[in-house]
MINUVEX-258079 format. One record per residue (C-alpha): residue number from 1; residue in three letters; chain; z, x, y. Coordinates in steps of 0.02 Angstrom, whole numbers. Each point is the difference from the previous one (the first is absolute). Layout:
REM residues N
REC     k     r   c       zz       xx       yy
REC   NUM   ALA   A        Z        X        Y
...
REM end
This chain:
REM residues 93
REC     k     r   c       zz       xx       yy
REC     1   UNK   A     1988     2705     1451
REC     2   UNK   A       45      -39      173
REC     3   UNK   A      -65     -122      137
REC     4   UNK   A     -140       65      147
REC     5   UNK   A       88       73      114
REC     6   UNK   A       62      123     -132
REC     7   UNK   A     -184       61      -29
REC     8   UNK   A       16       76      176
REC     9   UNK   A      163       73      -32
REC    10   UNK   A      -43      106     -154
REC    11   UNK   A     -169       51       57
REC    12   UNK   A       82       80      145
REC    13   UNK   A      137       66     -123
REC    14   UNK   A     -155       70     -105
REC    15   UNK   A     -100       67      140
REC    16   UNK   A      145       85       54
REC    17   UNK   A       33       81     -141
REC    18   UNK   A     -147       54      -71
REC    19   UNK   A      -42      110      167
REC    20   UNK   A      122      110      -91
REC    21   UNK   A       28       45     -208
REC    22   UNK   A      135     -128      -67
REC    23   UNK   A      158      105        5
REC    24   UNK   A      -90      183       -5
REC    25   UNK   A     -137      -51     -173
REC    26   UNK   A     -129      118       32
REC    27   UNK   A      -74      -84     -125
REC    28   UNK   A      -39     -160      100
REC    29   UNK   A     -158      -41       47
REC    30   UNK   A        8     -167       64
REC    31   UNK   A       70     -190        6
REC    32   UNK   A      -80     -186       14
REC    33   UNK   A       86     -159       26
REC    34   UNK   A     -103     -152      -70
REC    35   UNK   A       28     -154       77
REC    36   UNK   A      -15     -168     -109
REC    37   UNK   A       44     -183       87
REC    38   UNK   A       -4     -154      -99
REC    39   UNK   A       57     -188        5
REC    40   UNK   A      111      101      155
REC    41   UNK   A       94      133      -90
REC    42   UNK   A      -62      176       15
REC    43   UNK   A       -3      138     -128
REC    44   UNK   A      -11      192       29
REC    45   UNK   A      -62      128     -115
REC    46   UNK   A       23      155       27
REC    47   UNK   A     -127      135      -48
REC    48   UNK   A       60      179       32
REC    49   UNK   A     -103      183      -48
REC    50   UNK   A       68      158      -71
REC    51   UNK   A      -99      135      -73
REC    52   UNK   A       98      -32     -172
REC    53   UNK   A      141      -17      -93
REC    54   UNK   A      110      131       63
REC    55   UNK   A      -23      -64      181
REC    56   UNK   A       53     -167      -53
REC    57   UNK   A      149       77      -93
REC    58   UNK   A       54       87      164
REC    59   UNK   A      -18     -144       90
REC    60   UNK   A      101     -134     -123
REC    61   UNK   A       90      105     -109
REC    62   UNK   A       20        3     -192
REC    63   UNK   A       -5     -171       -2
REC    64   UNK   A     -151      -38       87
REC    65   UNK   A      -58     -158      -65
REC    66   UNK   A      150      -71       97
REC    67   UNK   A      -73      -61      145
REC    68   UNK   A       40       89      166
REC    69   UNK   A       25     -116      149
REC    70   UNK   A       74       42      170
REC    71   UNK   A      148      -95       76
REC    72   UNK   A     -119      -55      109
REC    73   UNK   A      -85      -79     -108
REC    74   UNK   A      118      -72      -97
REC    75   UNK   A       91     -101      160
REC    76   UNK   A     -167      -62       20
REC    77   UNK   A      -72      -58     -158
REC    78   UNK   A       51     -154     -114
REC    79   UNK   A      -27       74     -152
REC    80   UNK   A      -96      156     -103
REC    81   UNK   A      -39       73     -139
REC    82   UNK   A      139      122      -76
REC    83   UNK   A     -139      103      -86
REC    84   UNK   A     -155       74       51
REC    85   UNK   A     -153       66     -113
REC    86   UNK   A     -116      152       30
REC    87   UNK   A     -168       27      -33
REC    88   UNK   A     -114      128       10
REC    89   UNK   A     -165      -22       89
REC    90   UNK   A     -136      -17     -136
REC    91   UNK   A     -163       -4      126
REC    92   UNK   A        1      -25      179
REC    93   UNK   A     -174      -37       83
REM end
């Protein structure tokens, strides 16, 4: 979570990073930052593509249902979630 003008922050953060593979993946196809305001506090989501499993091991490591979140980030945001979940795209239209 994190007020407005953090939404410009990280999407800058995001853009900047996903003109090149998170730390080398080769795997990685791809990132979105959702953007969510209500009764003034804003949450992010944060979508991110990898062509599977392996890729998202390389990127977060054995244990890679802890979420991964830059320093960046971090100094930025009020609060997150410690764990992420992934999903496999079932049909895409």
């Amino acid at each position: 979570m994190g007020s407005a003008g953090t939404s410009s922050r990280l999407s800058a953060s995001l853009r900047d990073r996903g003109q090149r593979a998170p730390a080398g993946v080769s795997g990685f196809r791809g990132a979105q930052l959702l953007r969510r305001e209500t009764n003034g506090t804003v949450t992010f989501t944060s979508v991110t593509w990898f062509t599977g499993m392996d890729a998202v091991r390389e990127f977060a490591g054995d244990d890679y249902e802890l979420a991964v979140i830059e320093d960046a980030a971090r100094a930025a945001l009020s609060g997150w979630d410690e764990h992420v979940s992934h999903h496999e795209v079932a049909l895409q239209v």
